[in-house]
C-alpha positions as CSV (number, residue, x, y, z in Angstrom):
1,X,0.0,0.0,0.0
2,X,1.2,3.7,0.0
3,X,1.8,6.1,1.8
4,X,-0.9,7.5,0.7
5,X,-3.1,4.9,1.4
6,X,-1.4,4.2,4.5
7,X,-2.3,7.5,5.9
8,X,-6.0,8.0,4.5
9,X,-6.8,4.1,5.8
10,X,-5.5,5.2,9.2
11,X,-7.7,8.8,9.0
12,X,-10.4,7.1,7.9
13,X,-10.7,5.1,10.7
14,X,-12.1,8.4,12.8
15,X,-8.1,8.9,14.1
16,X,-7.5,13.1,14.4
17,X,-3.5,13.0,14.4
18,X,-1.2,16.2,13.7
19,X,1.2,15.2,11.3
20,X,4.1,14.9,13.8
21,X,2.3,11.6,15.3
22,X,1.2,10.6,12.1
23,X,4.8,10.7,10.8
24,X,5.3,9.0,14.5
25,X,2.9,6.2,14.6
26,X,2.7,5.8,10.7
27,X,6.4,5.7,10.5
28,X,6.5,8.0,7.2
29,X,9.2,9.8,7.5
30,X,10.3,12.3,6.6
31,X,7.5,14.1,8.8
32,X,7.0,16.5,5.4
33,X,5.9,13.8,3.8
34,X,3.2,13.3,5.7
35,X,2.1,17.3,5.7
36,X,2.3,16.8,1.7
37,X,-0.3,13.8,1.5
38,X,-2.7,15.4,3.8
39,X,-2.5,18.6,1.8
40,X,-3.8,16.8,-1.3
41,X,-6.2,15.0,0.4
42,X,-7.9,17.8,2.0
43,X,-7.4,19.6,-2.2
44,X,-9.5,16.0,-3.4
45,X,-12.2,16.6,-0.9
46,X,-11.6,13.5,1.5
47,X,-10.5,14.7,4.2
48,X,-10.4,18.3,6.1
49,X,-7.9,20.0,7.8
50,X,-8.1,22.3,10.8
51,X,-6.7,23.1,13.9
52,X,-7.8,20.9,17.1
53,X,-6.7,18.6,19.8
54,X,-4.4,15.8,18.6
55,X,-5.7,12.5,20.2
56,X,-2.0,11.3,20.5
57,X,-0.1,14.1,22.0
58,X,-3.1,16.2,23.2
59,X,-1.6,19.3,21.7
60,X,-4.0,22.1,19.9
61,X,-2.2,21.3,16.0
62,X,-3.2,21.2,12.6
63,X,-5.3,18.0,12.3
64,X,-6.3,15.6,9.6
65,X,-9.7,14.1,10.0
């Protein structure tokens, strides 16, 4: 699979990460990476992007969801 897939299978499961944990628990790296393929997700309409609460480090962060 991936990365791609990797990350919007993980998201899709209702996860809200900020792309330093996703980078993290995905292990993508580099963590830019990760920023890039939630960029064009959120462009294609799957997924948004906004700042909240990250459910793994419980910081206020960009999140994917």
């Amino acid at each position: 699979m991936t990365n791609t897939g990797v990350v919007a299978d993980f998201i899709s499961k209702g996860n809200k990460y900020c792309d330093d944990c996703l980078s993290e628990v995905l292990d993508i790296k580099p963590r830019q990476q990760i920023n890039q393929i939630c960029r064009r997700l959120k462009k294609n309409g799957t997924y948004q992007r906004e700042v909240g609460q990250c459910a793994n480090c419980s910081k206020d962060k960009l999140i994917t969801l």
